[in-house]
N, C-alpha and C positions, 0 to 999 in steps of 0.2 A: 350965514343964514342957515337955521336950522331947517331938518328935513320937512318938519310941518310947518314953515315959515313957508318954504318954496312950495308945500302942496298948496297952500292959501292964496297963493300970487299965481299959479298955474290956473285955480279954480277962477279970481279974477278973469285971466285972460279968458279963460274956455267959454265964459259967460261973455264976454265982449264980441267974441267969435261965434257964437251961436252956437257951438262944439257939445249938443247935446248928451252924444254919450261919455264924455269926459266928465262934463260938467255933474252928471248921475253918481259915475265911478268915486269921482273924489269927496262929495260930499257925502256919501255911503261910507268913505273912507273916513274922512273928516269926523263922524258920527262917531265910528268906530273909535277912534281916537280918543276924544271927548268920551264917551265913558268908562274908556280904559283910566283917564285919568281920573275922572270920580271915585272907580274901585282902588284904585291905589293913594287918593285923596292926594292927589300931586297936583302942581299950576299947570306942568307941562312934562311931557315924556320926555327921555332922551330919546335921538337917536337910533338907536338899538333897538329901544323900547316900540317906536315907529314902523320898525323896517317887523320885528316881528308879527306886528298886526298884519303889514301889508303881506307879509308871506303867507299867512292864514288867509287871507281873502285870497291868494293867486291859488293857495290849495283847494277853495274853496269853488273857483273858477273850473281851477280843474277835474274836479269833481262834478260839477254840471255837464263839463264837456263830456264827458265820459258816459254819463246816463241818458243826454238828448241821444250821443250818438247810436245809443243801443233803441233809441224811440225813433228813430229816424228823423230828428226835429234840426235840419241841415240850418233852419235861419238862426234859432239857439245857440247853435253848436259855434257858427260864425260873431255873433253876438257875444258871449260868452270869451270867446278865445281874443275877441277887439279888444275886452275889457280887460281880460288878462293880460295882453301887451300894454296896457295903458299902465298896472299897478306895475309891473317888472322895470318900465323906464327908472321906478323911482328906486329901487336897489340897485346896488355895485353889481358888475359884474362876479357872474359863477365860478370858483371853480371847479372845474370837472373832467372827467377821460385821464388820457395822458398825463396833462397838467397838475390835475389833483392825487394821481398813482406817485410822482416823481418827490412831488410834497412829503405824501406821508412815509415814502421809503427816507426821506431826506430828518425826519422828525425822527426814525427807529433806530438808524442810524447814530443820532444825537443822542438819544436816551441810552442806547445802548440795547433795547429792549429782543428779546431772544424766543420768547413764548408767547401764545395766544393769554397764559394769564394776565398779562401786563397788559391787555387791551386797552383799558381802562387808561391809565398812564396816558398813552399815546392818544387815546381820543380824547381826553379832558386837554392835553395840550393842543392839539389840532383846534376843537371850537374853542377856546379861551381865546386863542391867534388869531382863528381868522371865520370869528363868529360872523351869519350874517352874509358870509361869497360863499362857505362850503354847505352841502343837502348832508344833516345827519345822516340820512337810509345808508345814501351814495357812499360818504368815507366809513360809515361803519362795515362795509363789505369792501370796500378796498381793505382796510387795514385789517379784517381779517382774511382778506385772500393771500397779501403779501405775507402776513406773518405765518399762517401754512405753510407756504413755500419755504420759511428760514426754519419750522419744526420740521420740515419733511427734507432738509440740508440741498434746498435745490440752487441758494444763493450761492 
Protein backbone atom coordinates (compact mmCIF):
# COMPACT_ATOMS: atom_id res chain seq x y z
CA UNK A 1 0.00 0.00 0.00
CA UNK A 2 1.41 3.18 -1.05
CA UNK A 3 1.75 6.20 1.39
CA UNK A 4 -1.25 8.13 -0.27
CA UNK A 5 -3.12 4.84 -0.49
CA UNK A 6 -2.90 4.62 3.46
CA UNK A 7 -3.55 8.55 3.71
CA UNK A 8 -7.07 7.77 1.88
CA UNK A 9 -8.15 4.66 4.05
CA UNK A 10 -7.04 6.79 7.27
CA UNK A 11 -9.25 9.78 5.86
CA UNK A 12 -12.03 7.06 5.37
CA UNK A 13 -11.65 5.98 8.82
CA UNK A 14 -11.39 9.71 10.50
CA UNK A 15 -14.68 10.41 8.77
CA UNK A 16 -16.48 7.21 10.08
CA UNK A 17 -15.05 8.41 13.58
CA UNK A 18 -16.07 11.84 13.56
CA UNK A 19 -12.19 12.71 13.90
CA UNK A 20 -12.66 16.27 12.85
CA UNK A 21 -9.19 17.49 13.01
CA UNK A 22 -7.80 14.67 11.15
CA UNK A 23 -10.21 14.55 8.78
CA UNK A 24 -9.17 18.55 8.00
CA UNK A 25 -5.35 17.66 8.12
CA UNK A 26 -5.53 14.97 5.57
CA UNK A 27 -7.63 16.25 3.15
CA UNK A 28 -5.56 19.73 3.19
CA UNK A 29 -2.91 17.12 2.70
CA UNK A 30 -4.63 15.04 0.08
CA UNK A 31 -5.25 18.54 -1.81
CA UNK A 32 -1.75 19.16 -1.54
CA UNK A 33 -0.96 16.04 -3.25
CA UNK A 34 -3.31 16.31 -5.94
CA UNK A 35 -1.73 19.38 -7.22
CA UNK A 36 1.58 18.40 -6.85
CA UNK A 37 0.61 15.78 -9.28
CA UNK A 38 -0.90 18.09 -11.74
CA UNK A 39 2.40 20.23 -11.77
CA UNK A 40 4.55 17.39 -12.41
CA UNK A 41 1.50 15.98 -14.73
CA UNK A 42 2.01 12.52 -12.98
CA UNK A 43 -1.10 9.76 -12.10
CA UNK A 44 0.44 9.41 -8.81
CA UNK A 45 3.59 10.43 -6.56
CA UNK A 46 6.08 8.21 -5.32
CA UNK A 47 6.57 7.94 -2.07
CA UNK A 48 9.37 10.22 -1.49
CA UNK A 49 7.56 12.59 -3.56
CA UNK A 50 4.47 12.21 -0.51
CA UNK A 51 6.58 12.39 2.40
CA UNK A 52 8.21 15.67 1.04
CA UNK A 53 5.03 17.43 0.73
CA UNK A 54 4.16 16.21 4.10
CA UNK A 55 7.51 17.63 5.64
CA UNK A 56 6.51 21.03 4.14
CA UNK A 57 3.25 21.17 5.77
CA UNK A 58 4.89 19.91 9.30
CA UNK A 59 7.41 22.95 8.42
CA UNK A 60 4.62 24.78 7.80
CA UNK A 61 2.93 23.80 11.18
CA UNK A 62 5.84 24.71 12.62
CA UNK A 63 6.01 27.97 11.65
CA UNK A 64 2.43 28.79 12.92
CA UNK A 65 3.58 27.43 16.14
CA UNK A 66 6.19 29.69 16.49
CA UNK A 67 4.26 33.11 15.55
CA UNK A 68 0.71 32.16 17.79
CA UNK A 69 3.33 31.62 20.33
CA UNK A 70 4.91 35.06 20.06
CA UNK A 71 0.78 36.30 19.90
CA UNK A 72 -0.08 34.68 22.79
CA UNK A 73 -2.68 32.57 20.83
CA UNK A 74 -2.30 29.29 23.47
CA UNK A 75 -5.54 27.43 21.60
CA UNK A 76 -3.43 27.87 18.05
CA UNK A 77 -0.36 27.03 19.26
CA UNK A 78 -2.23 23.56 20.79
CA UNK A 79 -4.30 23.28 17.51
CA UNK A 80 -1.38 23.64 15.23
CA UNK A 81 1.07 21.24 17.20
CA UNK A 82 -2.35 18.35 17.15
CA UNK A 83 -2.03 18.70 13.56
CA UNK A 84 1.54 18.57 13.29
CA UNK A 85 1.65 15.09 15.29
CA UNK A 86 -1.13 14.00 13.02
CA UNK A 87 1.20 14.68 9.47
CA UNK A 88 4.74 13.28 11.52
CA UNK A 89 2.63 9.76 12.11
CA UNK A 90 2.84 9.35 8.40
CA UNK A 91 6.95 9.69 8.10
CA UNK A 92 9.70 7.13 9.23
CA UNK A 93 11.09 7.81 12.06
CA UNK A 94 14.06 10.70 12.52
CA UNK A 95 17.38 10.41 12.62
CA UNK A 96 19.05 12.63 15.03
CA UNK A 97 21.46 13.49 18.26
CA UNK A 98 23.68 10.81 18.76
CA UNK A 99 22.24 8.55 16.25
CA UNK A 100 22.66 10.68 13.47
CA UNK A 101 26.61 12.06 14.66
CA UNK A 102 27.70 8.16 14.77
CA UNK A 103 26.06 7.97 11.03
CA UNK A 104 27.92 10.54 9.53
CA UNK A 105 31.35 9.97 11.31
CA UNK A 106 30.45 6.20 9.96
CA UNK A 107 30.04 7.67 6.12
CA UNK A 108 33.65 9.84 6.52
CA UNK A 109 35.07 7.25 7.64
CA UNK A 110 34.04 5.21 4.44
CA UNK A 111 34.88 7.86 1.91
CA UNK A 112 37.87 8.51 3.41
CA UNK A 113 36.92 12.21 3.55
CA UNK A 114 39.63 14.48 5.51
CA UNK A 115 38.56 18.23 4.74
CA UNK A 116 35.61 20.45 5.08
CA UNK A 117 36.06 20.77 1.10
CA UNK A 118 34.59 17.31 0.65
CA UNK A 119 31.39 18.34 2.48
CA UNK A 120 29.56 17.90 -0.37
CA UNK A 121 30.62 14.18 -1.09
CA UNK A 122 29.50 13.22 2.42
CA UNK A 123 26.29 15.06 2.43
CA UNK A 124 25.11 13.97 -1.24
CA UNK A 125 25.82 10.51 0.20
CA UNK A 126 24.07 10.93 3.56
CA UNK A 127 20.44 12.28 1.71
CA UNK A 128 20.74 9.92 -1.31
CA UNK A 129 20.77 6.85 1.81
CA UNK A 130 18.79 7.96 4.03
CA UNK A 131 16.53 10.71 2.36
CA UNK A 132 13.33 11.39 4.00
CA UNK A 133 14.59 10.17 8.29
CA UNK A 134 17.60 12.80 8.25
CA UNK A 135 16.64 17.11 8.69
CA UNK A 136 19.08 18.64 5.91
CA UNK A 137 19.86 21.84 8.58
CA UNK A 138 20.53 19.07 11.42
CA UNK A 139 23.32 16.73 9.20
CA UNK A 140 24.58 19.70 7.58
CA UNK A 141 26.14 20.97 11.04
CA UNK A 142 26.86 17.71 12.09
CA UNK A 143 29.17 17.00 9.27
CA UNK A 144 30.52 20.09 9.54
CA UNK A 145 31.20 20.14 13.18
CA UNK A 146 32.83 16.67 12.89
CA UNK A 147 34.97 17.40 9.98
CA UNK A 148 36.38 20.55 11.97
CA UNK A 149 37.44 18.39 14.51
CA UNK A 150 39.44 15.94 11.82
CA UNK A 151 41.09 19.59 10.29
CA UNK A 152 41.78 20.72 13.72
CA UNK A 153 43.62 16.78 14.19
CA UNK A 154 41.33 16.39 17.33
CA UNK A 155 40.35 12.68 16.02
Amino acid sequence: MSLKEKILEDLKFSLKNKEDLKVSVLRFLLSAIKNKEKELKKETLEDGEVMEIIRKQVKQREEAIELYKKGGRKELVEKETREKEILLSYLPQQIQGKELEELVEKIIKEMGVTSRKEMGKVMGKLMNEYRGRVDGKEAYQKVMEILTKIEGGEE
